[in-house]
C-alpha positions as semicolon CSV with decimal commas, in nm:
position;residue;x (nm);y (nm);z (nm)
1;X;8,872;-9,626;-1,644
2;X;8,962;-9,868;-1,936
3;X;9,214;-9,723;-2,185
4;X;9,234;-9,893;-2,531
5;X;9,548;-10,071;-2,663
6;X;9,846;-9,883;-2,759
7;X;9,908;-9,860;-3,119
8;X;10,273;-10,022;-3,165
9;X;10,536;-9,822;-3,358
10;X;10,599;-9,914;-3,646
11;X;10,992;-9,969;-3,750
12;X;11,101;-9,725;-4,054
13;X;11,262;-9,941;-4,310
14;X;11,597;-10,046;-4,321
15;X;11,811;-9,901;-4,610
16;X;12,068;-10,001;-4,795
17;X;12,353;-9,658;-4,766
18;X;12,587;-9,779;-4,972
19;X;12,284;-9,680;-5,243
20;X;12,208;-9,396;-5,069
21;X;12,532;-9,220;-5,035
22;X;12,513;-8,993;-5,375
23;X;12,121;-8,958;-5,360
24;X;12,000;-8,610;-5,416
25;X;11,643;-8,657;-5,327
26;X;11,688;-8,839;-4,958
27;X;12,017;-8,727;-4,909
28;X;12,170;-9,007;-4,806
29;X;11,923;-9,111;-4,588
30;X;11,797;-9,403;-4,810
31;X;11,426;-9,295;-4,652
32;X;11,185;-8,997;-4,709
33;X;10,942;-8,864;-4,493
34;X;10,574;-8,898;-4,674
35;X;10,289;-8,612;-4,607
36;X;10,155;-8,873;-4,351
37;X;10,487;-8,856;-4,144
38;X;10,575;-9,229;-4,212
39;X;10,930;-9,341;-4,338
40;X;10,990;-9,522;-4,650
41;X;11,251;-9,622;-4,855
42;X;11,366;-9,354;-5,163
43;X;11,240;-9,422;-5,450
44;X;11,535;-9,335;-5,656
45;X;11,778;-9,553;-5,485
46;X;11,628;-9,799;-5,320
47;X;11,542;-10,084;-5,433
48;X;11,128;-10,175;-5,446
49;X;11,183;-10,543;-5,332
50;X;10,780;-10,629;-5,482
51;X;10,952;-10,522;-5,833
52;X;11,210;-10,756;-5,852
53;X;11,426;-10,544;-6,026
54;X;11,743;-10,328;-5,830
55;X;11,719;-9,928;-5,822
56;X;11,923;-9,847;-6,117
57;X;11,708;-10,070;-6,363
């Protein structure tokens, strides 16, 4: 029997909690959880590193 290849986990991303710490909406975390179950970073104090600009701008 032939089984097909394993999809690979994917790594959540890596924060930055120093941003994090005071967050209300990830708690800290520096991640949320979307509806599909993936990790990625908070949008309210993260920074979006495709924007160019830092989380508080």
């Amino acid at each position: 029997m032939a089984y097909g290849a394993q999809r690979s986990p994917l790594l959540p991303p890596h924060p930055d909690l120093s941003l994090a710490r005071d967050c209300e909406l990830c708690l800290g975390w520096g991640t949320v959880v979307t509806r599909d179950g993936e990790h990625e970073l908070c949008h309210e104090c993260q920074p979006d590193p495709a924007d160019g600009r830092d989380a508080t701008g």
